[in-house]
C-alpha positions as CSV (number, residue, x, y, z in Angstrom):
1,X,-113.9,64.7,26.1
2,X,-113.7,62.0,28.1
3,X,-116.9,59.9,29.5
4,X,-117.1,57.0,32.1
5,X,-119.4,54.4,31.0
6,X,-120.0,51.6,33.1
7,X,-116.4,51.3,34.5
8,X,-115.2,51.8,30.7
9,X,-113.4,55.4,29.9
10,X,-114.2,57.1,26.6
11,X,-112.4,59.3,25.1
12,X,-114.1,61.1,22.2
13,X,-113.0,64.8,20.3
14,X,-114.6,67.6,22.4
15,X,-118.0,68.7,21.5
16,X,-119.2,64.9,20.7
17,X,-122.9,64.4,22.2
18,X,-122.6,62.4,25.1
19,X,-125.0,59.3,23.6
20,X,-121.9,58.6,21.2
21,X,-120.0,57.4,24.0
22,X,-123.2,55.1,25.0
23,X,-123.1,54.0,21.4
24,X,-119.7,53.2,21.3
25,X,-119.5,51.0,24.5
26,X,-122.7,48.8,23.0
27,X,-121.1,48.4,19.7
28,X,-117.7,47.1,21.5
29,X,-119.0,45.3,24.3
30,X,-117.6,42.2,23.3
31,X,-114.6,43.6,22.4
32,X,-114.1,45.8,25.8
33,X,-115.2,42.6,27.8
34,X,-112.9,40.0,26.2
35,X,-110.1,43.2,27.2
36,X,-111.5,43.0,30.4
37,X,-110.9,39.6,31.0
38,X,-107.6,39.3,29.8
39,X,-106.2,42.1,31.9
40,X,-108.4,40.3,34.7
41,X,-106.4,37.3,33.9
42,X,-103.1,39.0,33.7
43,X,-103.6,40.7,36.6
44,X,-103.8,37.0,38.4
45,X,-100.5,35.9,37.1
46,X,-98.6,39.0,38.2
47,X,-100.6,38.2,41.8
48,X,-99.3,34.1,41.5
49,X,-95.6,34.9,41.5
50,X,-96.3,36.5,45.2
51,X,-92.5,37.5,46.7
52,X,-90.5,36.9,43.2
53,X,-89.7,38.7,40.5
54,X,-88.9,37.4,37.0
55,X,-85.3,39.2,35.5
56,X,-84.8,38.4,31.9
57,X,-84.1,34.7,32.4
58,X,-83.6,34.7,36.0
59,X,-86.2,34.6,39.1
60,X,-85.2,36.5,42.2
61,X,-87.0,36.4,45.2
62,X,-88.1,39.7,46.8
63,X,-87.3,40.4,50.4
64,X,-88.3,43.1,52.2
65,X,-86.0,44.7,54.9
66,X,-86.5,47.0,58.3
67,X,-85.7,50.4,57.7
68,X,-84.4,50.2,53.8
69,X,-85.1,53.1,51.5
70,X,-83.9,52.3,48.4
71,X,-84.2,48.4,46.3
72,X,-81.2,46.7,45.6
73,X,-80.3,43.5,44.3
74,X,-78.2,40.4,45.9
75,X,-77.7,37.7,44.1
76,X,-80.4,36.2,43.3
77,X,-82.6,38.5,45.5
78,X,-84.1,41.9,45.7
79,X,-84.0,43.2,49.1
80,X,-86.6,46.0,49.2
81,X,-88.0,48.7,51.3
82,X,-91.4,47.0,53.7
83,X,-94.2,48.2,52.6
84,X,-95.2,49.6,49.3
85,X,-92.1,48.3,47.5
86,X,-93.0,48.8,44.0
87,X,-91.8,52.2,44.0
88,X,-88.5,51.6,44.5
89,X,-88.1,48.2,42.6
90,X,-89.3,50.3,39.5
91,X,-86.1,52.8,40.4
92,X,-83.8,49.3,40.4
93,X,-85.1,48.1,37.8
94,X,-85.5,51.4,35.1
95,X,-81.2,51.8,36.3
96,X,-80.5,47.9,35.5
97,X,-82.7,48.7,32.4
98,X,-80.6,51.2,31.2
99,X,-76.9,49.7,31.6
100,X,-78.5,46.1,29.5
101,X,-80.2,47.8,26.9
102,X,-76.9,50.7,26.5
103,X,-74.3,47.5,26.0
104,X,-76.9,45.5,23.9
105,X,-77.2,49.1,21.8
106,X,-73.9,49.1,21.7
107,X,-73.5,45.6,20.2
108,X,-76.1,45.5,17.6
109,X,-75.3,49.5,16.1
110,X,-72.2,48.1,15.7
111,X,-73.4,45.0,14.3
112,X,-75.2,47.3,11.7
113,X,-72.6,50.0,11.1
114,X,-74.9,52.7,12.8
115,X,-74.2,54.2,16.2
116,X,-77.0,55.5,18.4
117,X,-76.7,58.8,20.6
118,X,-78.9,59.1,23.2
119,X,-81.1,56.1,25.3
120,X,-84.2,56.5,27.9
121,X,-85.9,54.2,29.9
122,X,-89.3,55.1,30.3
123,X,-92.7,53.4,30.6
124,X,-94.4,53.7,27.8
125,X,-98.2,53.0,26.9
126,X,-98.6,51.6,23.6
127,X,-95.0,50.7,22.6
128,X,-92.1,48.5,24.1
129,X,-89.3,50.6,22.5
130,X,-89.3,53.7,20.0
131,X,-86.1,55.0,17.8
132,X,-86.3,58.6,16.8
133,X,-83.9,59.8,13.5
134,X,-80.9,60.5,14.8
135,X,-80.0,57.6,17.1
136,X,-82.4,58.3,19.9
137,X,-83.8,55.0,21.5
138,X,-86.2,55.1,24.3
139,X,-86.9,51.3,25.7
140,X,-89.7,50.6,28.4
141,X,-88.1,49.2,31.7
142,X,-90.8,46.1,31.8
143,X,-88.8,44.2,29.2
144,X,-86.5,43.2,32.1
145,X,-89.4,41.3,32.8
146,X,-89.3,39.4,30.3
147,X,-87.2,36.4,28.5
148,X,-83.8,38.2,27.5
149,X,-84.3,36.7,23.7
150,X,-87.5,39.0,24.1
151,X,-85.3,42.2,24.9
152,X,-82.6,41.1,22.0
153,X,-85.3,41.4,19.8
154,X,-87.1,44.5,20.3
155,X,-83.5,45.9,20.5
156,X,-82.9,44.2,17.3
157,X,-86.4,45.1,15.8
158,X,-85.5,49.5,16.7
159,X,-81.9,49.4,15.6
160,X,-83.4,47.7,11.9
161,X,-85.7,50.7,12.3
162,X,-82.3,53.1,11.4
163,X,-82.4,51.0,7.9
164,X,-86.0,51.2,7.8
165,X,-88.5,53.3,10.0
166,X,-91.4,51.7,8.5
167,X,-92.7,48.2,8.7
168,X,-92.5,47.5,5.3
169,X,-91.8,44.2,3.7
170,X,-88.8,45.1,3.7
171,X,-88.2,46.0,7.4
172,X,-89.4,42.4,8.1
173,X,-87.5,40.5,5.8
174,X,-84.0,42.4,7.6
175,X,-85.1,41.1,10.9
176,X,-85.2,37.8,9.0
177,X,-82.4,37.9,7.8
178,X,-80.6,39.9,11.0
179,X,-82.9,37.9,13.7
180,X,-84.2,34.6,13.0
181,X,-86.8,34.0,15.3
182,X,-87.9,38.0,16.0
183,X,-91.3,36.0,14.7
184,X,-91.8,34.0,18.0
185,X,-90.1,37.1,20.5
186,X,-92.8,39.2,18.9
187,X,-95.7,36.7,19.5
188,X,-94.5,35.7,23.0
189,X,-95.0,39.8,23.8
190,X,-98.3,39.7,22.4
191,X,-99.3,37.1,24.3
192,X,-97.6,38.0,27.8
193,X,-97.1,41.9,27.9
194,X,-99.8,42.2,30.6
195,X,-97.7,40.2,32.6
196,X,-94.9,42.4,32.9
197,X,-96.4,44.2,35.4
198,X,-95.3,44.8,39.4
C-alpha cells in the first residue's frame, strides 16, 4: 500500500491500517526532513552549473541548436536539441557510458584473470553498479558525471565482487590491496550522488 503523507510517500505491506503510515512519518520526521533538505540542496547545485555539464574530469558546455533531434558532443561541448534537452543528453550520455565502462571492464577483468560477458547501462535507484554470477555488470549512466577515479572504482569495487559477492572483511581488504584509495571514491559518492543529476 502506498500512502501520501504530507508530501512524504509511504509504502507499507497491503492490509496495514492507514494510522501506521501517520506513525511512521512522526517517528522519522527528523530523519525525512534532514532527507529533504539535502535533496533540496542538491537539487541547487545541479541548478548552479546552468548550460554545463560535468564529464568525468572534464566540463562541457551545453548548447542548444535550431532544429537538432538528437545530442551529440564537440569537443568540449554538447550541442543539444532546444527545449527539453535532457531527454536526449541522457541517450548521449547512457551510449558514452557504455563504450567507458566496456574498455575499463575490459582492463580490470583482465587485471583479475576474470572476463565479464554481458554490460547494461541503466539508471538505477539504490545502487551505482551491480555484477550478477556469471559476468553480468549493469553500471548506472550518472557516473559519467562524476570524477573518473569515481567510475574506476565502482568498476573496480563490482569486478572484486567476482572474487567476493559479499562485503565481507575480506572483500574490503582486496580493494585495498587492488585499489588504494576506493576509501575516499566511495565517500566522495556518498557525499555527492545527488548531484549527478540533469
Amino acid at each position: 500500500m502506498i500512502v501520501d503523507r504530507d508530501g512524504v510517500t509511504v509504502v507499507m505491506p497491503q492490509r496495514t491500517p492507514e494510522w501506521r503510515a501517520d506513525e511512521a512519518v512522526a517517528r522519522l520526521e527528523d530523519w525525512i526532513r534532514a532527507q529533504l533538505a539535502e535533496r533540496s540542496e542538491s537539487l541547487a547545485k545541479v541548478r548552479s552549473r546552468g548550460m554545463t555539464l560535468p564529464w568525468l574530469d572534464e566540463v562541457l558546455a551545453i548548447e542548444p541548436e535550431p532544429g537538432r533531434k538528437s545530442a551529440r558532443r564537440d569537443g568540449q561541448r554538447v550541442l543539444v536539441p532546444e527545449g527539453d534537452y535532457r531527454p536526449a543528453l541522457e541517450r548521449l550520455i547512457r551510449r558514452a557510458a557504455k563504450d567507458e565502462v566496456s574498455d575499463r571492464l575490459d582492463r580490470v577483468t583482465a587485471a583479475c584473470n576474470h572476463t565479464w560477458t554481458s554490460l547494461r547501462i541503466g539508471d538505477m535507484k539504490t545502487r551505482w553498479a551491480s555484477y550478477t554470477p556469471g559476468g553480468r555488470l549493469s553500471f548506472s549512466w550518472r557516473l559519467m558525471l562524476a570524477p573518473e577515479r569515481v567510475l574506476e572504482t565502482v568498476v573496480w569495487h563490482e569486478v572484486t565482487h567476482m572474487d567476493v559477492q559479499d562485503h565481507s572483511p575480506r572483500f574490503w581488504n582486496l580493494m585495498d590491496e587492488r585499489r588504494p584509495g576506493h576509501r575516499e571514491d566511495h565517500q566522495w559518492l556518498r557525499d555527492h550522488g545527488r548531484e549527478l543529476a540533469l
